[in-house]
N, CA, C and O atoms as a GROMACS GRO file, in nm:
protein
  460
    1UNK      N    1  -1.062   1.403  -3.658
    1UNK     CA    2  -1.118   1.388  -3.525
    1UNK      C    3  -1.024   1.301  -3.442
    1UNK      O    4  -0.973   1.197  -3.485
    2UNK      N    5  -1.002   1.360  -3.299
    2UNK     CA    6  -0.921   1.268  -3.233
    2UNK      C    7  -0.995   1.177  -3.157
    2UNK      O    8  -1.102   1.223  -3.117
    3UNK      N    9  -0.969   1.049  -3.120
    3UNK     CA   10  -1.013   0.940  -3.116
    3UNK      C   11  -0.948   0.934  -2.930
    3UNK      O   12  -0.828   0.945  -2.906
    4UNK      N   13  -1.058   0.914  -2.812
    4UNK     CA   14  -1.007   0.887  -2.701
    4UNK      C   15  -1.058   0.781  -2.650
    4UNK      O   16  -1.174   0.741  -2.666
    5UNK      N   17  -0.919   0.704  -2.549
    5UNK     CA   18  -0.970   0.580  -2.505
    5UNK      C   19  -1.035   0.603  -2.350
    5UNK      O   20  -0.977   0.666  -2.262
    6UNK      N   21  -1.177   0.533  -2.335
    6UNK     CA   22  -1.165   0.539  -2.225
    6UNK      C   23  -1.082   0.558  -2.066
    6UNK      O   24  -1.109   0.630  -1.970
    7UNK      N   25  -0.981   0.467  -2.087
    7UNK     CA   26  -0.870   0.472  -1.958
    7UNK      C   27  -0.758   0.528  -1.999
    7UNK      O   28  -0.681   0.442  -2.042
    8UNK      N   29  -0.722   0.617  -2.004
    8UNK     CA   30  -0.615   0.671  -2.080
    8UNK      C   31  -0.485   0.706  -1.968
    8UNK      O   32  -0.513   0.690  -1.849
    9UNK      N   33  -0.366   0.747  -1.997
    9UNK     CA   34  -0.258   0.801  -1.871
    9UNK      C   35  -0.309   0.949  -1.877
    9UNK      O   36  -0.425   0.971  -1.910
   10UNK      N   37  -0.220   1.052  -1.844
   10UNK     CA   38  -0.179   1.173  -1.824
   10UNK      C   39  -0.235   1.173  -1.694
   10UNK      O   40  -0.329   1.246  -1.659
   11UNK      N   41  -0.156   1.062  -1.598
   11UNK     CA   42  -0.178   1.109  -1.457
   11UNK      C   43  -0.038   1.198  -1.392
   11UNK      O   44  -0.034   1.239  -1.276
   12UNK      N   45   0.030   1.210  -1.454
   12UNK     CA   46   0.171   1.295  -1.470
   12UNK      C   47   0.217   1.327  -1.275
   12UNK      O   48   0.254   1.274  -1.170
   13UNK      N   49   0.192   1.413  -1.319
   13UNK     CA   50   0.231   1.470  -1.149
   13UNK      C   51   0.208   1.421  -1.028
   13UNK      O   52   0.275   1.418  -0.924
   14UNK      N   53   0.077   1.372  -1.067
   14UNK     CA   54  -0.008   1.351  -0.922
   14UNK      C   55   0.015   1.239  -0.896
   14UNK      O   56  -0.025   1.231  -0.780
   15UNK      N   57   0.082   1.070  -0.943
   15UNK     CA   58   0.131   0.952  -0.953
   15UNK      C   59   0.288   0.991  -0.924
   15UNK      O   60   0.364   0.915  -0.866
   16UNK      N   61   0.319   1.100  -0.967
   16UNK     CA   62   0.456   1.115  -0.953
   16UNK      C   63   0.478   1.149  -0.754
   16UNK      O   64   0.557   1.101  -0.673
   17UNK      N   65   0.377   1.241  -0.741
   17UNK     CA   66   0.394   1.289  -0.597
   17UNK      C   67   0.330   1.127  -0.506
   17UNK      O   68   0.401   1.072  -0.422
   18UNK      N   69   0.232   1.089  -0.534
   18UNK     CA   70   0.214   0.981  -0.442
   18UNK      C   71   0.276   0.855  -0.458
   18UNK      O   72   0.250   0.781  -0.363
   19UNK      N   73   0.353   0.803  -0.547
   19UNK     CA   74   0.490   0.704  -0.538
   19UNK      C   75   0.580   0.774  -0.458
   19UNK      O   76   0.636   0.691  -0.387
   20UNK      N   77   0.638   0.933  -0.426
   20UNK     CA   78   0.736   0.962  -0.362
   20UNK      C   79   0.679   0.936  -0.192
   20UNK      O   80   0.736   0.870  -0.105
   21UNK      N   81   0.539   1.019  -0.180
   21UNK     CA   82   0.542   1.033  -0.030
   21UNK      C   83   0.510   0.873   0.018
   21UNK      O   84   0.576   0.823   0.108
   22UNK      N   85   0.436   0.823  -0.028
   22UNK     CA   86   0.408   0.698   0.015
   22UNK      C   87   0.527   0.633   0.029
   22UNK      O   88   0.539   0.540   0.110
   23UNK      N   89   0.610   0.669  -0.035
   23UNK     CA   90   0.781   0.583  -0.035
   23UNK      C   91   0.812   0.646   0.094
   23UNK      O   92   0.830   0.566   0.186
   24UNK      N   93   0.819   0.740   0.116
   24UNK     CA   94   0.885   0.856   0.275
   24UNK      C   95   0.810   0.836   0.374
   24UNK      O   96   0.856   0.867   0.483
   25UNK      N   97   0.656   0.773   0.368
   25UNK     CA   98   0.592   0.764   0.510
   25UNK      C   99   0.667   0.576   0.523
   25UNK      O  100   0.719   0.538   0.628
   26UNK      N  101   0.660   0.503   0.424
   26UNK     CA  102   0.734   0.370   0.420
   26UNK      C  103   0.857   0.343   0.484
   26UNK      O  104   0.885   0.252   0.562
   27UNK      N  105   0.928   0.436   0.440
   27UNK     CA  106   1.059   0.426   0.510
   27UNK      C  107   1.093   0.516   0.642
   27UNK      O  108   1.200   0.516   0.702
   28UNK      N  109   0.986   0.588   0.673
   28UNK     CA  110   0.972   0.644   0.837
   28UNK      C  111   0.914   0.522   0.913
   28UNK      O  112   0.942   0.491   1.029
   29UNK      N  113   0.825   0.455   0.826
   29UNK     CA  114   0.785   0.349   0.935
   29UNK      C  115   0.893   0.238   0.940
   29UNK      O  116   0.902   0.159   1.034
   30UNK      N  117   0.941   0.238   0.876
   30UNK     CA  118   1.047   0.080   0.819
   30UNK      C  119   1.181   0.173   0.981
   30UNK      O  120   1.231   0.104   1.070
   31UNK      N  121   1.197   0.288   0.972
   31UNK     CA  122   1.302   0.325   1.088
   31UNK      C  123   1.204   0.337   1.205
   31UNK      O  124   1.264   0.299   1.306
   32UNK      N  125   1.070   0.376   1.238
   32UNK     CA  126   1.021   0.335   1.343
   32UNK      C  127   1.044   0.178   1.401
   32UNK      O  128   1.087   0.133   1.507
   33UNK      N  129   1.005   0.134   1.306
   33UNK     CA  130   0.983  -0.036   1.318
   33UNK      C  131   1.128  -0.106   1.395
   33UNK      O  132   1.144  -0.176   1.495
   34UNK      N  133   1.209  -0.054   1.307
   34UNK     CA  134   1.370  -0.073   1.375
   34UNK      C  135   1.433   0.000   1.500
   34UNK      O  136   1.530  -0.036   1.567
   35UNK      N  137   1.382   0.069   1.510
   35UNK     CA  138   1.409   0.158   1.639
   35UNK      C  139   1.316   0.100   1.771
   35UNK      O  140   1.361   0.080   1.884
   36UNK      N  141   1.181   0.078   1.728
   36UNK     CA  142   1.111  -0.010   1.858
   36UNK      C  143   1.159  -0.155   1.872
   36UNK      O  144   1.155  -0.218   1.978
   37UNK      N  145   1.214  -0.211   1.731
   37UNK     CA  146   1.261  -0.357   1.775
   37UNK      C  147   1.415  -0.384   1.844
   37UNK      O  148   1.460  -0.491   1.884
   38UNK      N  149   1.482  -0.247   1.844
   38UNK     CA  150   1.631  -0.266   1.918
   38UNK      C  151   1.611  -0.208   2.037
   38UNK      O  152   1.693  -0.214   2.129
   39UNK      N  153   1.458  -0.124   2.042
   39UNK     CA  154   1.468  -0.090   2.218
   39UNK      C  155   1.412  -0.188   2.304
   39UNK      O  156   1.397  -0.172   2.425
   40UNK      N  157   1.373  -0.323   2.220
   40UNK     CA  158   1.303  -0.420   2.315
   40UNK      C  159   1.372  -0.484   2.390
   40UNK      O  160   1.451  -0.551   2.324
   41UNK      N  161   1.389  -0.507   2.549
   41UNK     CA  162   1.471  -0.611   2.608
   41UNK      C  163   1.503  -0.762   2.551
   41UNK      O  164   1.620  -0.799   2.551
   42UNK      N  165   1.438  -0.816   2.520
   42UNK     CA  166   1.413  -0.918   2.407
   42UNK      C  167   1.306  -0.948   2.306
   42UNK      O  168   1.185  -0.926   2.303
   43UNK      N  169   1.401  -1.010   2.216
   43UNK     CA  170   1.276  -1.027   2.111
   43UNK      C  171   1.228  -1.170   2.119
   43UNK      O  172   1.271  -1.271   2.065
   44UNK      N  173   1.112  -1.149   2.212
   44UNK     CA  174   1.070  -1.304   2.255
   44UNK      C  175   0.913  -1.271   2.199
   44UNK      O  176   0.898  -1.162   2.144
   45UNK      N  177   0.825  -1.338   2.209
   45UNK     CA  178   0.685  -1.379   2.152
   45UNK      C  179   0.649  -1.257   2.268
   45UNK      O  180   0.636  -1.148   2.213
   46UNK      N  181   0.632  -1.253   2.391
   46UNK     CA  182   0.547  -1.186   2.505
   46UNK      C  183   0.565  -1.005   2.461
   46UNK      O  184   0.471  -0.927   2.444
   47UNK      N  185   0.741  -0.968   2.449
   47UNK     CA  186   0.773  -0.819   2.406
   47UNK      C  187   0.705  -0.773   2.292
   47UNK      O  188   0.660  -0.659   2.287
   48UNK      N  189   0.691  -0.866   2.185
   48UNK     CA  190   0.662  -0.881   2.063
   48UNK      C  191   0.517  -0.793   2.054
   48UNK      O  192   0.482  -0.681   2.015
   49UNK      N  193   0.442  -0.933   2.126
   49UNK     CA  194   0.285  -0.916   2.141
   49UNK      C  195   0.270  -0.779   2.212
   49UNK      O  196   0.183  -0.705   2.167
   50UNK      N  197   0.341  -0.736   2.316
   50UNK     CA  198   0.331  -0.595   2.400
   50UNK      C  199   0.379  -0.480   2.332
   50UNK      O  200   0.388  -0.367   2.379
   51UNK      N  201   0.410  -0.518   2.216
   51UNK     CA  202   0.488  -0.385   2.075
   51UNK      C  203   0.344  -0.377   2.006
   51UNK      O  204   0.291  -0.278   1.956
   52UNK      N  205   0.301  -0.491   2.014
   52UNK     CA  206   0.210  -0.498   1.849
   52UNK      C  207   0.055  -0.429   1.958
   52UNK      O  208  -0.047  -0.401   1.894
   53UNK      N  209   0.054  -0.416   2.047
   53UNK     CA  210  -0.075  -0.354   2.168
   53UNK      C  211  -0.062  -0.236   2.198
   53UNK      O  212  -0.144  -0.202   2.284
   54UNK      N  213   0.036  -0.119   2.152
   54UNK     CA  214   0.029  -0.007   2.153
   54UNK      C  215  -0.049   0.048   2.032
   54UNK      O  216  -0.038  -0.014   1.926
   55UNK      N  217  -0.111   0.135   2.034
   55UNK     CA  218  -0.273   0.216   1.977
   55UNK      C  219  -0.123   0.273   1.824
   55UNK      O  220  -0.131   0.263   1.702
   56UNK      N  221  -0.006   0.328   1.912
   56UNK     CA  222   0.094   0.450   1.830
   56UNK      C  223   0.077   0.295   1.732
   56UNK      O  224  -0.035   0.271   1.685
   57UNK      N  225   0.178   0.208   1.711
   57UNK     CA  226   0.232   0.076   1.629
   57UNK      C  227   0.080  -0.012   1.523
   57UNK      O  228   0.101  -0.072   1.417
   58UNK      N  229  -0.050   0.002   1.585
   58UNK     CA  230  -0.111  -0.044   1.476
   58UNK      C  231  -0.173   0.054   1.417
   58UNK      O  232  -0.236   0.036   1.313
   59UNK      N  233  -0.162   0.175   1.478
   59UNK     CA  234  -0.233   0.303   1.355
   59UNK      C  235  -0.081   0.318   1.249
   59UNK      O  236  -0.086   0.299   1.127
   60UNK      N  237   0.015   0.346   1.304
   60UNK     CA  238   0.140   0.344   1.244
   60UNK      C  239   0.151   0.228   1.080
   60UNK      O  240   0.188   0.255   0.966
   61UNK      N  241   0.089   0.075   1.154
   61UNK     CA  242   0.119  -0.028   1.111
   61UNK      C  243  -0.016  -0.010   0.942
   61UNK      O  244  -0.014  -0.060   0.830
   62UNK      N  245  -0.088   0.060   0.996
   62UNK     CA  246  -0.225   0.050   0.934
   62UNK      C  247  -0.203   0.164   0.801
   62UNK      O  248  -0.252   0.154   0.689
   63UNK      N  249  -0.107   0.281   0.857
   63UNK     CA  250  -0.076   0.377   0.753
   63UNK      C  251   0.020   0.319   0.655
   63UNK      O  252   0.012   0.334   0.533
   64UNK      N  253   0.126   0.242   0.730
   64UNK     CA  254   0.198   0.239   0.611
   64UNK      C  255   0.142   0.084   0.527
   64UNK      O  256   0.213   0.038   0.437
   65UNK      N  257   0.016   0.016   0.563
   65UNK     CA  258  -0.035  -0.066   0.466
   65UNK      C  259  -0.100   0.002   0.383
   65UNK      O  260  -0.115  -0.035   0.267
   66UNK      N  261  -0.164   0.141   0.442
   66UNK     CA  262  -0.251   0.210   0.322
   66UNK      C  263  -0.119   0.258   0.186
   66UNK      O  264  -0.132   0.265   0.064
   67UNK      N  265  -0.056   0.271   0.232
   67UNK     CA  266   0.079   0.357   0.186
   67UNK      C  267   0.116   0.274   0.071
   67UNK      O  268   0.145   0.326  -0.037
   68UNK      N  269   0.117   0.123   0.092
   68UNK     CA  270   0.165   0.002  -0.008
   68UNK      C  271   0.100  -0.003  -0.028
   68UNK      O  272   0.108  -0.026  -0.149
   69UNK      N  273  -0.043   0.003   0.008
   69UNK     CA  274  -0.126  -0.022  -0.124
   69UNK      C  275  -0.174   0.079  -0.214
   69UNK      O  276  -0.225   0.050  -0.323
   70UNK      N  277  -0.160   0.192  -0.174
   70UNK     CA  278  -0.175   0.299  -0.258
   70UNK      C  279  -0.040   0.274  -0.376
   70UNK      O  280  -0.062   0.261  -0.496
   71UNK      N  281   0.064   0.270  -0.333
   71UNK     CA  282   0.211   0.237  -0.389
   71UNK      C  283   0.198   0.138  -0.496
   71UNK      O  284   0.245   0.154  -0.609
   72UNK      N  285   0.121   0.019  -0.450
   72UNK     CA  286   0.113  -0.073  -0.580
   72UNK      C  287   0.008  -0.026  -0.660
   72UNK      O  288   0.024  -0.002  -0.780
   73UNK      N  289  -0.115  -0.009  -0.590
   73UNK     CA  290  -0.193   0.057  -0.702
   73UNK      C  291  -0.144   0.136  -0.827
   73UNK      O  292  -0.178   0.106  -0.942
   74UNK      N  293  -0.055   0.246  -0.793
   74UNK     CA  294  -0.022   0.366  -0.868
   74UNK      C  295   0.076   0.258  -0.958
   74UNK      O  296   0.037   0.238  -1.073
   75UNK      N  297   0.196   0.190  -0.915
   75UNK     CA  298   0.266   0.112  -1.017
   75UNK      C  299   0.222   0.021  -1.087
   75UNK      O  300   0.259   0.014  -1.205
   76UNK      N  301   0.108  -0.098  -1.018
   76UNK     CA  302   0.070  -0.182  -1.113
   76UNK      C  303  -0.056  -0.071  -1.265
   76UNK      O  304  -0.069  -0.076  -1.387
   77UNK      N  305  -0.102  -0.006  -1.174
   77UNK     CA  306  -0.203   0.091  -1.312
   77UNK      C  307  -0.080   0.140  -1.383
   77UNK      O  308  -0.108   0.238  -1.453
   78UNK      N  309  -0.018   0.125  -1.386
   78UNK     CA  310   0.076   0.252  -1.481
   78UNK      C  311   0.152   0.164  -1.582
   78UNK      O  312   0.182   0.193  -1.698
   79UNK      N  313   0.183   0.022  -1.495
   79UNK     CA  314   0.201  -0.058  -1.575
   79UNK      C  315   0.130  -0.119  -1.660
   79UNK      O  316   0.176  -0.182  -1.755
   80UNK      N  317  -0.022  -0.104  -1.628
   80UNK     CA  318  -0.118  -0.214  -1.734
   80UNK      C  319  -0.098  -0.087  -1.837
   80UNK      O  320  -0.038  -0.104  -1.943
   81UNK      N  321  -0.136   0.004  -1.811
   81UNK     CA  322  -0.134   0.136  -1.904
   81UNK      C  323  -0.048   0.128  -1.976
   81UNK      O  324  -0.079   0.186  -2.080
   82UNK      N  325   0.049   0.086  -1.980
   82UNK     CA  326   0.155   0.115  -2.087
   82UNK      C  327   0.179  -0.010  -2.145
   82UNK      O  328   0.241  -0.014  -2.251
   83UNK      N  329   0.138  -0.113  -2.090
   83UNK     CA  330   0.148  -0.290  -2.161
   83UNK      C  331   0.060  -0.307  -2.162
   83UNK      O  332   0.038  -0.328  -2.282
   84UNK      N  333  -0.035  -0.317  -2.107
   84UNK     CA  334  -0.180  -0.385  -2.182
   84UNK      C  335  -0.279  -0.280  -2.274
   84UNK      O  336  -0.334  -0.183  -2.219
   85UNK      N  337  -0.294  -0.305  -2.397
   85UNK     CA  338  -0.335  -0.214  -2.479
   85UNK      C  339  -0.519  -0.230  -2.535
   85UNK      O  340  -0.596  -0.140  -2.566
   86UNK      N  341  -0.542  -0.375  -2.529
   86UNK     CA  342  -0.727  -0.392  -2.527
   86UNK      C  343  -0.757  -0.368  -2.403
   86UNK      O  344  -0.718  -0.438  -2.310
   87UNK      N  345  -0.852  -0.236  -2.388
   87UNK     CA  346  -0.911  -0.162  -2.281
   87UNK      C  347  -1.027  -0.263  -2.226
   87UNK      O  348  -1.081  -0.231  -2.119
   88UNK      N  349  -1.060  -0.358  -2.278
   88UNK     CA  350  -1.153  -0.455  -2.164
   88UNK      C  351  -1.029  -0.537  -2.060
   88UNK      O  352  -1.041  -0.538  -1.938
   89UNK      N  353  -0.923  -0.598  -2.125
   89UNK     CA  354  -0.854  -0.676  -2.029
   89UNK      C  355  -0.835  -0.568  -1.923
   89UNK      O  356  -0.866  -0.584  -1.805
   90UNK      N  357  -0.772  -0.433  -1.986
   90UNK     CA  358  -0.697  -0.355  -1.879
   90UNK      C  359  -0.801  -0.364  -1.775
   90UNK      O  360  -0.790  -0.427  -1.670
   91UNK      N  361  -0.909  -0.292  -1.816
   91UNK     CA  362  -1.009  -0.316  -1.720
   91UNK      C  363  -1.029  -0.411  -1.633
   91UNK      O  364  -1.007  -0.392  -1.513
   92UNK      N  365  -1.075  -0.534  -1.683
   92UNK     CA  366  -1.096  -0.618  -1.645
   92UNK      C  367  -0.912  -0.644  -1.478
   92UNK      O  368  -0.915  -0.641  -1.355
   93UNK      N  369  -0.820  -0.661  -1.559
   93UNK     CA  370  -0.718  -0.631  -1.445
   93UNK      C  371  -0.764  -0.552  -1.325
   93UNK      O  372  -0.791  -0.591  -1.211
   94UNK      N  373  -0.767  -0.372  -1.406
   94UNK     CA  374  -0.775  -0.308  -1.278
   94UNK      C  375  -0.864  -0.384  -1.200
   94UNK      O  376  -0.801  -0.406  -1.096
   95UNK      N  377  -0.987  -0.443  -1.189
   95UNK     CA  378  -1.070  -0.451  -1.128
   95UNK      C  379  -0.997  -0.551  -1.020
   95UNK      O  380  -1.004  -0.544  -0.897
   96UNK      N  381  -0.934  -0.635  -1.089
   96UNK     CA  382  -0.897  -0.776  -1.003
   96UNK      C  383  -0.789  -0.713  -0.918
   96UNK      O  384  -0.798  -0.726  -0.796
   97UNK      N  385  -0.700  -0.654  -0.964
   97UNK     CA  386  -0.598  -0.575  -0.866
   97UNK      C  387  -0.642  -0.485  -0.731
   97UNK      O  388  -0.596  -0.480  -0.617
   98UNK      N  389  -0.776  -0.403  -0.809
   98UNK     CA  390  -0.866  -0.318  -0.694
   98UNK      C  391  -0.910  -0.439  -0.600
   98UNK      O  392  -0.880  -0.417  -0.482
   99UNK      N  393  -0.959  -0.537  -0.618
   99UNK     CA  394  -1.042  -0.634  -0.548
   99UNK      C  395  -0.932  -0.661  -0.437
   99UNK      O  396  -0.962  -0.641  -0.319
  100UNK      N  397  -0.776  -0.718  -0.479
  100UNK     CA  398  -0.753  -0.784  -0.392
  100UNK      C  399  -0.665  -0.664  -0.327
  100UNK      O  400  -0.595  -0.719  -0.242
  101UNK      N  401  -0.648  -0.577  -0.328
  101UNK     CA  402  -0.582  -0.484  -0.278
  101UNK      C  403  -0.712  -0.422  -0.128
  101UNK      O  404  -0.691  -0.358  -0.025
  102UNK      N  405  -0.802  -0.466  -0.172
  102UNK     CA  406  -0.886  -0.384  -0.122
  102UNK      C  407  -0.863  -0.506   0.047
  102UNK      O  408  -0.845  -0.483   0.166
  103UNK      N  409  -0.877  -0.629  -0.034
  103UNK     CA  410  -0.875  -0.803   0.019
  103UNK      C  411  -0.783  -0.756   0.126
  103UNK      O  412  -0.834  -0.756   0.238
  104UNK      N  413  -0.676  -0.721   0.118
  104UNK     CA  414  -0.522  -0.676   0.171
  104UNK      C  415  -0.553  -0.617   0.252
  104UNK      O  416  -0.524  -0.647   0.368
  105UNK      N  417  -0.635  -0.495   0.217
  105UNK     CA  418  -0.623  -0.340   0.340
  105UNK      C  419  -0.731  -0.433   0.467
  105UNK      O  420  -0.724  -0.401   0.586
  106UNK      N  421  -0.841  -0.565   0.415
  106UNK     CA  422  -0.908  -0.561   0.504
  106UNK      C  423  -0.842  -0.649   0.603
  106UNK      O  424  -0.859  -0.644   0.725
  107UNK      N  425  -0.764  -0.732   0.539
  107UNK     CA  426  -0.662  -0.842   0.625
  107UNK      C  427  -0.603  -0.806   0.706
  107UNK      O  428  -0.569  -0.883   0.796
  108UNK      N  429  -0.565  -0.666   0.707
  108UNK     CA  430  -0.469  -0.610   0.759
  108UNK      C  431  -0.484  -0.571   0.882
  108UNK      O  432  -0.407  -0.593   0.975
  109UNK      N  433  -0.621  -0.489   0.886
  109UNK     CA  434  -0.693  -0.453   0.957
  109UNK      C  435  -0.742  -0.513   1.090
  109UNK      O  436  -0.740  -0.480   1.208
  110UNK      N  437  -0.809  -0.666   0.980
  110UNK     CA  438  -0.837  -0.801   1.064
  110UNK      C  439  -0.748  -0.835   1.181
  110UNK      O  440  -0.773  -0.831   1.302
  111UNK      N  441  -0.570  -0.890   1.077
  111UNK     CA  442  -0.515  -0.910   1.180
  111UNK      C  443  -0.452  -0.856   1.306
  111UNK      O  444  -0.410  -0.910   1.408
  112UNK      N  445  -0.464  -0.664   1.242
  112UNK     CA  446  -0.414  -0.586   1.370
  112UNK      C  447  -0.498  -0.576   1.495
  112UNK      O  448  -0.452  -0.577   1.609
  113UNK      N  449  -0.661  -0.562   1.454
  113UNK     CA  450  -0.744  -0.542   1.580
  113UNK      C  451  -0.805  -0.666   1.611
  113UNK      O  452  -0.871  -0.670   1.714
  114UNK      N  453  -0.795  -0.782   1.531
  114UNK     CA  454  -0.855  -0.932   1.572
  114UNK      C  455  -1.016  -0.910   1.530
  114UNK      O  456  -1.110  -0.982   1.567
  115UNK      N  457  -1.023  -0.804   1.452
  115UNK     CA  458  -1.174  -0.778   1.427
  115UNK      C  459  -1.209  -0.946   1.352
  115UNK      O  460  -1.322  -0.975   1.315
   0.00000   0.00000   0.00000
């Protein structure tokens, strides 16, 4: 009889495709980001604040936080998976990793709309 662990890998493909695109929407925003900061007349506090108040720059700003955190998610799980081997710690991890990741997306949020 084969013996299965609760949390197991064979996320194969589908970890494989969302580390790539999440990497490609990352680095579209990382050349957005650079392209609006060399078209600014200066980079003073006032231009700054009038970059960060366009609707395009915090939905932009908001995707590619989902993007890293999807990104770490997929690497830190893959890593407990393959180093941590008692399925309560792993657990116990994912959970703390989910928590503050989650902590992250809301910070993020916070600080873009001042909610």
């Amino acid at each position: 009889m084969v013996r299965r662990e609760a949390i197991g890998a064979h996320y194969g493909l589908r970890d494989w495709l969302a580390q790539r695109v999440t990497a490609v929407v990352m680095a579209v925003y990382t050349l957005l980001l650079i392209v609006a900061l060399l078209g600014l007349p200066r980079l003073d506090f006032q231009h700054w604040k009038a970059l960060w108040e366009l609707p395009l720059m915090r939905f932009a700003t908001v995707l590619f936080a989902l993007c890293l955190l999807l990104h770490a998610w997929v690497g830190v799980r893959n890593i407990f998976m393959d180093y941590i081997k008692p399925t309560g710690l792993r657990l116990t991890l994912y959970a703390l990793v989910i928590l503050a990741l989650i902590w992250f997306g809301v910070w993020t949020v916070q600080i873009l709309w001042g909610v």
